[in-house]
KOLSEVEX-611831 format. One line per 3 residues: number of its first residue (from 1); their letters; for each residue y, x, z of C-alpha. Coordinates in steps of 0.5 Angstrom, whole numbers, plus 2048, in hexadecimal, padded with zeros to 3 digits. Layout:
NUM> a> Y/X/Z  ...;
//
This chain:
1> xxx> 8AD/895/8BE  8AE/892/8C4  8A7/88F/8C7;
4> xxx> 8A8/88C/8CE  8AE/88B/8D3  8AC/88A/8DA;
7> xxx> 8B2/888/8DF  8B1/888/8E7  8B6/884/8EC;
10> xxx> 8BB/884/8E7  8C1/87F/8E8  8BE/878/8E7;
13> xxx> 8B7/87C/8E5  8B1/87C/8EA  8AC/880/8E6;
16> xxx> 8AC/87F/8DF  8A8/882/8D9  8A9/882/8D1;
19> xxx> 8A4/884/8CC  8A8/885/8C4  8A5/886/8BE;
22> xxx> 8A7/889/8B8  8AC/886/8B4  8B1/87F/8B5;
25> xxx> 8B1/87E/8BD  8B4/878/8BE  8B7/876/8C5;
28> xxx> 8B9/86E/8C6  8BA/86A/8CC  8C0/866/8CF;
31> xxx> 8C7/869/8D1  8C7/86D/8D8  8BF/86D/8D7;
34> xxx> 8C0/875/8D7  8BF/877/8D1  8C5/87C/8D3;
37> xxx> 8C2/87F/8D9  8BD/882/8D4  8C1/885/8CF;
40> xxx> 8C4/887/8D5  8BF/88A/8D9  8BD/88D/8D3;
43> xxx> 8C4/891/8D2  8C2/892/8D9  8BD/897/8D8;
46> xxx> 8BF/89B/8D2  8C4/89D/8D7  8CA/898/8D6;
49> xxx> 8CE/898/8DD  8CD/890/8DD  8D1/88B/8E3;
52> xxx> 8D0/88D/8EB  8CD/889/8ED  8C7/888/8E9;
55> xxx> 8C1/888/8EF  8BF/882/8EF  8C1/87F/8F6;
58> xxx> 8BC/880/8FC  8B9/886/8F9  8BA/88D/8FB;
61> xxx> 8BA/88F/8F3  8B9/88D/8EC  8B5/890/8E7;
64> xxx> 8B4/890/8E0  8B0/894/8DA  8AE/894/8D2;
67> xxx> 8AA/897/8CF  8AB/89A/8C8  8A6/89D/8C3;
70> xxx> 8A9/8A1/8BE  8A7/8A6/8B8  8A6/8AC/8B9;
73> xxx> 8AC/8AD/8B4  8B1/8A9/8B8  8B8/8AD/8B9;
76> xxx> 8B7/8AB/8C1  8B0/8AE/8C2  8B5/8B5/8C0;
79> xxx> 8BA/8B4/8C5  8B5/8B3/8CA  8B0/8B9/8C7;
82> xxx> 8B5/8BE/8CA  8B5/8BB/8D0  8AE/8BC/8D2;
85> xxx> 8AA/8B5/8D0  8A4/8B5/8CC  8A4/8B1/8C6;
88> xxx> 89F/8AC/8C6  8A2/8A6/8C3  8A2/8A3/8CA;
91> xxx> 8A8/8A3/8CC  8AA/89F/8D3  8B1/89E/8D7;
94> xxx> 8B2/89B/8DE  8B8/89A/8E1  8B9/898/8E9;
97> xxx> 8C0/895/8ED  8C0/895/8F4  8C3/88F/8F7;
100> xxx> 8CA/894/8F9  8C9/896/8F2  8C6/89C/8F1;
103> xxx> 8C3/89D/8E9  8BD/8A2/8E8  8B9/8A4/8E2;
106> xxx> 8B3/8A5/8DF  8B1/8A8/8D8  8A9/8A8/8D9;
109> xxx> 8A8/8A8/8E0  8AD/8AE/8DF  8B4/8AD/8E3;
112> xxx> 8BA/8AD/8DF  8C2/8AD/8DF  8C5/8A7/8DD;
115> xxx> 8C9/8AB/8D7  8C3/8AE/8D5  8C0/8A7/8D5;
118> xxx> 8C6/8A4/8D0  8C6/8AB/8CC  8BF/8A9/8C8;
121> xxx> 8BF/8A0/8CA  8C4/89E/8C5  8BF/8A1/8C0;
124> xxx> 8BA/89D/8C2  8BD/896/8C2  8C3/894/8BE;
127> xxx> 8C7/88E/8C0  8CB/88A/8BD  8D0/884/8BF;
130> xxx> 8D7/880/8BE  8DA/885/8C3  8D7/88C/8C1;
133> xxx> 8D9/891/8C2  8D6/897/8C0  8D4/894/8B9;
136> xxx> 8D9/892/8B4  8DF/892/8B9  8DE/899/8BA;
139> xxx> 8E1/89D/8B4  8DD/8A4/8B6  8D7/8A0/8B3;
142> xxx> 8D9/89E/8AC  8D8/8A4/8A9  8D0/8A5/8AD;
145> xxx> 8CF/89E/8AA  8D2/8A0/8A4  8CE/8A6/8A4;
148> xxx> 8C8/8A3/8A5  8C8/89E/89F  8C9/8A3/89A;
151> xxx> 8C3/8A7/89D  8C8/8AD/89F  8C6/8B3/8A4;
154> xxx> 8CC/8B7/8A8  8C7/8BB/8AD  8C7/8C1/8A9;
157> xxx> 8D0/8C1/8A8  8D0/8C0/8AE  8CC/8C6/8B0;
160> xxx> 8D1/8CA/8AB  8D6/8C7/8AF  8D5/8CA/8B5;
163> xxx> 8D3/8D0/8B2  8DB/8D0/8AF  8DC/8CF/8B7;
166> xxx> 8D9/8D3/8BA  8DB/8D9/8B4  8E3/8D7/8B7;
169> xxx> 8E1/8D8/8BE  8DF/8DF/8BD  8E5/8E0/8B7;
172> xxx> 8EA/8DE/8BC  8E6/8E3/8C2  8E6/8E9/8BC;
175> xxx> 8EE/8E7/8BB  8F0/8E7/8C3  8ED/8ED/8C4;
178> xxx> 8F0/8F0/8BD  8F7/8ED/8C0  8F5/8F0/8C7;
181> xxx> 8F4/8F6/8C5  8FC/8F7/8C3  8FE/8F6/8CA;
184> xxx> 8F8/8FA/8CE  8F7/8FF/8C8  8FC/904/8CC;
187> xxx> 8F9/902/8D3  8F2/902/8D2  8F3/909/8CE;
190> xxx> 8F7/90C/8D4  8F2/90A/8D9  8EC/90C/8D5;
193> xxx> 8F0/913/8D5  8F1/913/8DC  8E9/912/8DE;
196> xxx> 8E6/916/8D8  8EB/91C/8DB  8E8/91B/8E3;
199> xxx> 8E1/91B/8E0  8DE/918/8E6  8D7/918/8E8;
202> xxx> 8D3/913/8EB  8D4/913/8F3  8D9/918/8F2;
205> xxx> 8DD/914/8F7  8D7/914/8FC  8D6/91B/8FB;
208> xxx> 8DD/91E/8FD  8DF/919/902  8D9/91D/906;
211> xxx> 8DC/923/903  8E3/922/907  8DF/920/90C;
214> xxx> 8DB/926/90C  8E2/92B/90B  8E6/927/910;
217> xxx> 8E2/929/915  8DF/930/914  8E4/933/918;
220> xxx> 8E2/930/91E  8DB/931/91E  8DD/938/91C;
223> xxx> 8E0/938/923  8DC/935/927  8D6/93A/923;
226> xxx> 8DA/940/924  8DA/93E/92B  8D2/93E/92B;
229> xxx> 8D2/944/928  8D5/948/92D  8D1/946/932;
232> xxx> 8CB/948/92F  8CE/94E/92D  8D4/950/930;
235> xxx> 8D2/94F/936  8CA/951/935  8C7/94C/936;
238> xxx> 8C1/950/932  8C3/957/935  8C2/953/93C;
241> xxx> 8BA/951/93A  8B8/957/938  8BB/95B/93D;
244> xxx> 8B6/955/942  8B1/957/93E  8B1/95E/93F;
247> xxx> 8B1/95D/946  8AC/959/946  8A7/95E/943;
250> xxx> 8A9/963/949  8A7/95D/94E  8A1/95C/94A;
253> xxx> 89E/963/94B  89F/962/952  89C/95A/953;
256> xxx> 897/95C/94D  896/955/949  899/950/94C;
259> xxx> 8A1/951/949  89D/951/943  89F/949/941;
262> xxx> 8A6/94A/943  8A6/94F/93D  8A3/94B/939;
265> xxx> 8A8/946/93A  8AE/94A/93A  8AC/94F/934;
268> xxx> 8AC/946/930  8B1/946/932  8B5/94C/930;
271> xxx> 8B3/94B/928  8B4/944/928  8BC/945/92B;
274> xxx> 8BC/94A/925  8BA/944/920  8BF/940/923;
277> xxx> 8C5/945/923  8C2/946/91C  8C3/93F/91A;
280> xxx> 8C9/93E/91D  8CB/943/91A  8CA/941/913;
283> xxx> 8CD/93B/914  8D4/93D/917  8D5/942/911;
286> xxx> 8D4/93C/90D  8D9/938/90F  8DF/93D/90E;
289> xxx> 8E5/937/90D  8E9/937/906  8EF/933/907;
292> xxx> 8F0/934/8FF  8E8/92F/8FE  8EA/92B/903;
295> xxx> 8F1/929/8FF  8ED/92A/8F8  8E9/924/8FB;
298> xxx> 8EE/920/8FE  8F1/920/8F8  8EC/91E/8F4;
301> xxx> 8EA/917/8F8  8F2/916/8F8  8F1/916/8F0;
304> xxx> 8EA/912/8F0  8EC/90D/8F5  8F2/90C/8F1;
307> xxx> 8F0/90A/8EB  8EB/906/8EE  8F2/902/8F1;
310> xxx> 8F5/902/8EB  8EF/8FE/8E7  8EE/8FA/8ED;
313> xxx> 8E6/8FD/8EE  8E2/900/8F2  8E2/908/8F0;
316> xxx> 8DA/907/8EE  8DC/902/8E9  8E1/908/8E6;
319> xxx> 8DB/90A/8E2  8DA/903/8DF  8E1/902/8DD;
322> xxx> 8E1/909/8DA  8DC/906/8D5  8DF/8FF/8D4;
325> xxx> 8E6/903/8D2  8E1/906/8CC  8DF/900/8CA;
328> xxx> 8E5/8FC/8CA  8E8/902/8C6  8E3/902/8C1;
331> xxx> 8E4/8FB/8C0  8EA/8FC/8BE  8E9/900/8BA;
334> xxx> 8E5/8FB/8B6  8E8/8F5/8B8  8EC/8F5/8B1;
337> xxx> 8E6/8F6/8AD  8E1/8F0/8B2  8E8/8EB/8B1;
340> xxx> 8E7/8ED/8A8  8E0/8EC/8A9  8DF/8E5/8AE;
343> xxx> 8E5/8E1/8AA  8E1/8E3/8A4  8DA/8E0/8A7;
346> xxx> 8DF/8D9/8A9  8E2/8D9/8A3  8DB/8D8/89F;
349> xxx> 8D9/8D4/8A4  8DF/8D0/8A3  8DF/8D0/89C;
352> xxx> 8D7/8CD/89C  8D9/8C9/8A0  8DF/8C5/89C;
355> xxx> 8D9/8C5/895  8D5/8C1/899  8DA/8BD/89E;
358> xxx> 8DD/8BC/897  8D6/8B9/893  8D5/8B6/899;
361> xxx> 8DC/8B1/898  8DB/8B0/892  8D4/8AE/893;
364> xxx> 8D8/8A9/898  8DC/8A7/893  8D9/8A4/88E;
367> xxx> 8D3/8A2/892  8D8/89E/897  8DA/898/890;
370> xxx> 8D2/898/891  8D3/895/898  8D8/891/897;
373> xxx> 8D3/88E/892  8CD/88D/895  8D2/88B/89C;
376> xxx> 8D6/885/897  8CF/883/894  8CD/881/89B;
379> xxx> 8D4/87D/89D  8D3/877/89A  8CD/875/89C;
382> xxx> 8CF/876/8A2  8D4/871/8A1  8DA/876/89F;
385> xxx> 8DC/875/898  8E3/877/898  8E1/87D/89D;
388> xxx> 8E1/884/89A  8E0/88A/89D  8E2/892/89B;
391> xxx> 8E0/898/89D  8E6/89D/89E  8E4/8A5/89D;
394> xxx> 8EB/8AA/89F  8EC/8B1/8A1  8EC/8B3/8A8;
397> xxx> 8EB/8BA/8AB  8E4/8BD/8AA  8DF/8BC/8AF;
400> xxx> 8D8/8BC/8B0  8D7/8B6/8AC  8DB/8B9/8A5;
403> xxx> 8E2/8B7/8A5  8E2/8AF/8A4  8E4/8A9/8A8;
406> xxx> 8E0/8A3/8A6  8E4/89D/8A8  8E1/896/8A7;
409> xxx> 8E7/890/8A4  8E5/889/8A4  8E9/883/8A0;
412> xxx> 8E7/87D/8A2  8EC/878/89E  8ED/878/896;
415> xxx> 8F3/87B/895  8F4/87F/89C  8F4/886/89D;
418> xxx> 8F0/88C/8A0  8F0/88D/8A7  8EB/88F/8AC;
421> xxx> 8E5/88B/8AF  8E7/88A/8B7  8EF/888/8B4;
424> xxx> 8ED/884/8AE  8E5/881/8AF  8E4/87B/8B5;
427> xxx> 8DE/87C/8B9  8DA/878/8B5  8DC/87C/8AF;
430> xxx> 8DB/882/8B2  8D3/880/8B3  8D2/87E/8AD;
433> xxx> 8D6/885/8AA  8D1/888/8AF  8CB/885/8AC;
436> xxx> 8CD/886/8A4  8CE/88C/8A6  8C7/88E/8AA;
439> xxx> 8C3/88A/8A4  8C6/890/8A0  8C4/896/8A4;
442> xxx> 8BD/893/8A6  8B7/898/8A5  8BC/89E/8A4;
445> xxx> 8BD/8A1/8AB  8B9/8A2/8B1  8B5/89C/8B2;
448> xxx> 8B7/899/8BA  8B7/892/8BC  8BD/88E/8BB;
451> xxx> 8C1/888/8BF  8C5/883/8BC  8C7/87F/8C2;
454> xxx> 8CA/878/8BF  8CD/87B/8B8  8CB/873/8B5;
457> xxx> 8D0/870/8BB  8D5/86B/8B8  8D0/86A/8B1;
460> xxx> 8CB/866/8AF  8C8/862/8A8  8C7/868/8A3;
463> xxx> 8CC/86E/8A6  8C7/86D/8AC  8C1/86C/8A8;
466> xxx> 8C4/873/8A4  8C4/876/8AA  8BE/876/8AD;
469> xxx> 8BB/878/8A6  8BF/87E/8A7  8BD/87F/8AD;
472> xxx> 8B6/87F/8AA  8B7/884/8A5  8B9/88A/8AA;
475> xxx> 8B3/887/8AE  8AF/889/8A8  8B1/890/8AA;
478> xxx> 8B4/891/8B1  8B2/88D/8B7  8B7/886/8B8;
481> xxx> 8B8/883/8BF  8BC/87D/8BE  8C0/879/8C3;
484> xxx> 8C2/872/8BF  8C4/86B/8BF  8C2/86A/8B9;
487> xxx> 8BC/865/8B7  8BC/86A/8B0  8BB/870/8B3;
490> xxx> 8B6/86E/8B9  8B1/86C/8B2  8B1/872/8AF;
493> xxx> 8AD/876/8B5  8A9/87A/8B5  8A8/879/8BD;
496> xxx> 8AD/873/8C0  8AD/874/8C7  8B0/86F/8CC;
499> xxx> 8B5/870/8D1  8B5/86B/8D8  8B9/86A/8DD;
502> xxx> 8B6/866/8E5  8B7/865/8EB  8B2/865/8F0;
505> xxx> 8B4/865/8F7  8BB/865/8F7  8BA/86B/8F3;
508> xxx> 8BB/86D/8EC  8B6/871/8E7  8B5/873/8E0;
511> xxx> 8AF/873/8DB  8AD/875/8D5  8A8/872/8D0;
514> xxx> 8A6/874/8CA  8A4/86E/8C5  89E/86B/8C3;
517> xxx> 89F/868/8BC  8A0/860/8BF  8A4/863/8C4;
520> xxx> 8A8/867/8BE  8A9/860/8BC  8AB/85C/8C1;
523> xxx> 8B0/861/8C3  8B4/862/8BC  8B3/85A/8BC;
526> xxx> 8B7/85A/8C2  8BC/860/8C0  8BD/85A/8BA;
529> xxx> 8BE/854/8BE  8C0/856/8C5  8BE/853/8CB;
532> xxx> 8BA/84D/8C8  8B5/84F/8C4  8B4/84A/8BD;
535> xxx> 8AE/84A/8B8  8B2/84B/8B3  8B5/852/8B7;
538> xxx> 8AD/854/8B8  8AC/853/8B0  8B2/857/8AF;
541> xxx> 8AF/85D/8B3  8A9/85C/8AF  8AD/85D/8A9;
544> xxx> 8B1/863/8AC  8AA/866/8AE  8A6/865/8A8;
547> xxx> 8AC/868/8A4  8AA/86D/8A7  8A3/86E/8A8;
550> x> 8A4/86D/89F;
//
């Protein structure tokens, strides 16, 4: 239920505050008062785009917020569930326009997108005039109203839908890849064959790239160790020493202790040549160059490195691509059987589909002559006596929603043929379809608020007076705020709020005033006789009130 709207520097609007209240809520006042600035401002801030300069002049931006209290049970309360929000039953919107245009939203004092804001709105008021369309005009709605009337749920065919959709997408995989495997089987089998055979290691690369290196070079460090071996040996280096330390002992008998050290030293040094040469050494009988290795490891990078080229990897992927190549084959090998088993699955998913799709069209079926029962029996009172009103259920391509189009078809003269309500029904017709029609469905979806803005434009009398006891009945169930010129309606308030224009200053505004009962009475006097209110149009109101009061 819609409980307050708040609107701030809007248009002809300074500052302005709406208190509703459950069931009729009717606004009166004179043409150009403003009335439409409100459903506007309302659409506004549920998310419709709404005109470019709404900020109302000399103000930086306009503003404007409702707040909503909803049952815990309500299918908007879902939407905005999974989008984070706490379900408190409070539910509080605000939308702001900057004076170049830019919008923000609020969901909560939480910061929304404008999508987000109309993917939950139209769930929370419904509006409905001579140029609606999104209701009766627009075809898709037919089989949701149908629906509801005769209480039917489609979530859980709708679920098994996507199911069949997401079986086919993976059908339509398993069969790609059973095709594909008829054009890469010789190719992906060649390649596997030639990686299995090279048997590669991890880091092999690494690893003879440092042994070629290694082998390239052996042979000038031989050299070059060679070269340093024959000056330790060939040369005698060691022969020279120790024939100085034979010399220094003769020396030393002679200068007693003092040569001592320099023995010593030499003696150090003599065994440390030795451990050196040993080295050296070692390391040159290590290195003994063989041209075969180094082919044997050229080659085998050439190979390596070849295939990786050729599968466009780097050479540590190999190994991976080894792998992908054994699953890719294996599933193969498979593929017919998964292709058997997957159209299995869709195939009994489809079949479950077409048993319930198909008591979901005859349920259709049958309870569509009900509608148009329920609808013809509002159309005369509503001044449509030679009117009918058909539902029409033909097949379509299966969809979530079962495989029915719903298409709702008027004759609005005796004789005449069926045809659809935006090519047969004038505007005025069309609101009072549109009426019949919420009288049938009220109390069997959602509760929400509903606009009706004029529907009684054009009537008056008894079709007026029909009107607005229709519009009281759906108010019994769901949330009316009516817009009306007609004395009829206004009566039946449950709250009657007076709509005004003023100039002060050079400056215009609008007001809102929610009617005390003798207020109440000189309004719909007024709405009865025009500018110059009569006694006898006073009386008339009282009647008209006290009808309603009884």
């Amino acid at each position: 239920m819609l409980k307050s709207l708040q609107i701030k520097n809007i248009l002809i609007i300074d500052q302005l505050e709406l208190n509703f209240e459950p069931g009729l809520n009717v606004l009166t006042g004179e043409t150009g008062a403003g009335k439409s600035i409100l459903l506007d401002s309302l659409g506004f801030v549920l998310g419709k785009r709404g005109q470019m300069n709404l900020v109302r002049s000399g103000a930086q931006q306009g503003e404007v917020n409702v707040e909503f209290y909803l049952e815990k049970s309500h299918r908007v309360w879902e939407i905005l569930k999974h989008a984070g929000f706490e379900i408190d039953g409070e539910l509080l919107i605000r939308r702001v326009v900057s004076n170049e245009g830019r919008k923000q939203a609020f969901v909560n004092d939480k910061r929304v997108t404008s999508d987000f804001l109309r993917s939950f709105s139209e769930g929370l008021i419904e509006f409905n005039g001579q140029n609606d369309d999104k209701g009766l005009l627009n075809r898709r709605n037919h089989r949701s109203y149908l629906d509801s009337f005769l209480g039917l749920e489609t979530i859980s065919l709708a679920k098994l839908w996507r199911s069949i959709t997401d079986k086919k997408s993976e059908l339509d995989k398993i069969r790609d890849n059973a095709l594909s495997s008829i054009v890469d089987r010789e190719f992906v089998q060649y390649s596997l064959k030639e990686l299995e055979d090279i048997a590669l290691i991890p880091h092999e690369e690494v690893h003879l790239d440092q042994r070629r290196k290694v082998l390239k070079e052996s042979e000038g460090i031989r050299e070059n160790l060679s070269k340093l071996l024959y000056n330790l040996i060939d040369e005698g280096a060691e022969k020279k020493i120790a024939n100085s330390i034979k010399a220094l002992h003769k020396l030393r008998e002679n200068l007693f202790s003092e040569l001592d050290l320099a023995v010593s030293a030499l003696e150090r040094s003599y065994n440390e040549l030795g451990e050196a040469t040993e080295i050296i050494q070692k390391l040159y009988d290590s290195l003994k160059f063989s041209l075969s290795e180094l082919e044997e490891t050229e080659d085998r990078l050439f190979l390596i490195r070849g295939l990786a080229r050729k599968h466009q990897v780097d050479v540590s992927s190999l190994i991976d691509l080894r792998e992908e190549f054994k699953v890719k084959i294996e599933s193969w090998a498979n593929s017919e059987d998964l292709v058997t088993s997957a159209e299995e699955k869709l195939n009994k998913l489809f079949d479950e589909y077409k048993r319930r799709a198909k008591i979901l069209s005859n349920k259709r079926i049958c309870g569509a002559r009900e509608l148009d029962k329920s609808v013809q029996k509002e159309l005369k009172p509503l001044n449509l006596e030679y009117a009918k009103f058909k539902t029409e259920v033909s097949s379509k391509s299966s969809g979530p929603e079962g495989n029915d189009n719903i298409s709702f078809t008027v004759s609005t003269n005796a004789g005449a043929i069926y045809g659809p309500l935006n090519q047969i029904a004038s505007g005025g017709e069309l609101s009072r379809f549109t009426l019949a029609l919420k009288v049938c469905l009220s109390g069997k979806k959602d509760k929400s608020s509903m606009v009706f803005d004029e529907i009684d434009s054009g009537v008056g009398g008894k079709t007026a007076d029909a009107i607005g006891r229709r519009l009281l009945e759906i108010s019994r169930n769901e949330q009316v705020l009516a817009v009306t010129h007609s004395p009829q309606v206004a009566a039946l308030a449950d709250l009657h709020v007076l709509v005004q224009k003023e100039v002060v200053d050079s400056k215009t505004f609008c007001s809102v005033a929610s009617l005390a009962p003798s207020n109440r009475v000189e309004e719909v006097a007024r709405m009865l006789s025009g500018s110059k209110l009569t006694d006898e149009a006073r009386e008339m109101a009282k009647v008209l009130i006290g009808d309603t009061l009884n």
